[in-house]
C-alpha positions in Angstrom: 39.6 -46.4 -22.8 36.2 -45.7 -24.3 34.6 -47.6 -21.9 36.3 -45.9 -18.9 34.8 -42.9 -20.4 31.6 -43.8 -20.4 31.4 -45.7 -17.3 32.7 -42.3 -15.7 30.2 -40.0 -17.5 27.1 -42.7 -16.4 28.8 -42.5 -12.5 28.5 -38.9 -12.4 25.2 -38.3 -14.1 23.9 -41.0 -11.7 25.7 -39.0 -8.9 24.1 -35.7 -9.5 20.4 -37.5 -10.4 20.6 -38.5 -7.1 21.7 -35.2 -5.3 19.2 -33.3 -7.2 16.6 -35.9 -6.1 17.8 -35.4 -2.3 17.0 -31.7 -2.6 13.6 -32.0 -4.0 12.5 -34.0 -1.0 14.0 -32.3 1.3 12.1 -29.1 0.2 9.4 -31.0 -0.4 8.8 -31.3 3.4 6.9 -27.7 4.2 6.3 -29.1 8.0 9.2 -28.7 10.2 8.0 -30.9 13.6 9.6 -29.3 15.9 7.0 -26.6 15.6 4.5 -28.9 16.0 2.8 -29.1 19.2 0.9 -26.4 21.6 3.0 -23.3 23.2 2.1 -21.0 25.6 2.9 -17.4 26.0 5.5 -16.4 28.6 7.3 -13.0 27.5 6.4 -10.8 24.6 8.9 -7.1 23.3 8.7 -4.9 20.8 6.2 -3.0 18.7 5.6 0.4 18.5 6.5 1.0 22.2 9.0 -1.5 22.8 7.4 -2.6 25.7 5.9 -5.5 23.9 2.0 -6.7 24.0 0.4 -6.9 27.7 0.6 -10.8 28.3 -3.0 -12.4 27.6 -4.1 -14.7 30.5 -3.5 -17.8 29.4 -2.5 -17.2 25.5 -1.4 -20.5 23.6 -0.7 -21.3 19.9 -1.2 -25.0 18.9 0.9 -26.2 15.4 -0.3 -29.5 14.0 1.7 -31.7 11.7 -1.5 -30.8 9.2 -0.4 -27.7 8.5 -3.0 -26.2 10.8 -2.7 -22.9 13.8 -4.8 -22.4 16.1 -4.4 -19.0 19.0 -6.3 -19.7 22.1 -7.1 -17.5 24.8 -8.2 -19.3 28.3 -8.8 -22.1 26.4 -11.0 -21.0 23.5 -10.1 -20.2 20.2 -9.6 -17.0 19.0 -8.0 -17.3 15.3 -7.0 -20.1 13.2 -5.0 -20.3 10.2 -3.0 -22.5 7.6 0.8 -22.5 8.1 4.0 -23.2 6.1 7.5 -23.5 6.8 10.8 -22.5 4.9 14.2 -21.2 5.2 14.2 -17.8 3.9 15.7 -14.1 4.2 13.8 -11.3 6.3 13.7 -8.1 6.7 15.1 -8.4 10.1 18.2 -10.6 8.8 20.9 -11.0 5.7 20.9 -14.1 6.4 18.0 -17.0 5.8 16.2 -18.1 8.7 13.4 -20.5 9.7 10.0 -18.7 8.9 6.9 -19.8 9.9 4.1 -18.4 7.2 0.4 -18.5 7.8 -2.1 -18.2 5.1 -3.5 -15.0 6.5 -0.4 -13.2 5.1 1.5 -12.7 8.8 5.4 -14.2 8.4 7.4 -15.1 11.8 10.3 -15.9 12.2 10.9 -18.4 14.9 14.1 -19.9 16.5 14.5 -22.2 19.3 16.6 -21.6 22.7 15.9 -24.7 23.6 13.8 -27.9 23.1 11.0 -26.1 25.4 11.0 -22.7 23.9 9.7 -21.3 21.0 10.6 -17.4 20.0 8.2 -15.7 17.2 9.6 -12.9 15.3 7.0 -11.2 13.4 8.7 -9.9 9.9 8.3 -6.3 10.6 9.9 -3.8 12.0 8.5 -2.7 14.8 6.5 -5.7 15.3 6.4 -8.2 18.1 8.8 -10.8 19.6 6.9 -13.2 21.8 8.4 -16.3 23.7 6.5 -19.5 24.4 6.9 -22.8 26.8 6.2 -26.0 25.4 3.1 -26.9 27.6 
């Protein structure tokens, strides 16, 4: 009987090691790939106006597996920055959602319609919601 015990108290400290082990990696991943990759600006709303920004000719973001963000406009950069990814609350929702953090201080939160589009929310509340193709 004794050994039953303990046999069942070893099973379910072994059982929650390893669930708590589970969560630490899977936090421990801060780069969420499908991110990853180069976008380009097709539709922007919001701000002050609600009209959203006036479309840049030729306005992309690149997001490397690094970490790294990079804006272009017709092909040259115009502002780079660190990035991070988490799961977190907003001020634009209860509930948490994927944000995308740069190291500048700006917080989006991004979403995606499909495999080939990539909505940024910027955490504010009159700031901008721009939608870009995969390119």
């Amino acid at each position: 009987m004794m050994r039953r015990l303990i046999l069942a108290i070893v099973l379910v400290a072994i059982a929650f090691a390893s669930m708590a082990a589970g969560c630490r990696s899977e936090n421990a991943s801060n780069a969420d790939v499908s991110i990853v990759g180069k976008w380009k600006l097709v539709a922007s709303s919001g701000g002050i106006t609600g009209r959203g920004r006036i479309p840049f000719p030729d306005l992309t973001v690149e997001f490397t597996k690094d970490g790294k963000a990079t804006w272009y406009q017709d092909g040259e950069p115009m502002w780079a920055s660190s990035y991070s990814t988490s799961i977190e609350k907003t001020i634009l929702s209860v509930d948490p959602v994927p944000i995308v953090k740069m190291s500048d201080g700006f917080v989006y939160a991004y979403s995606f319609p499909d495999n080939d589009t990539l909505l940024l929310t910027e955490n504010a509340y009159d700031g901008f919601s721009d939608k870009y193709q995969r390119v």
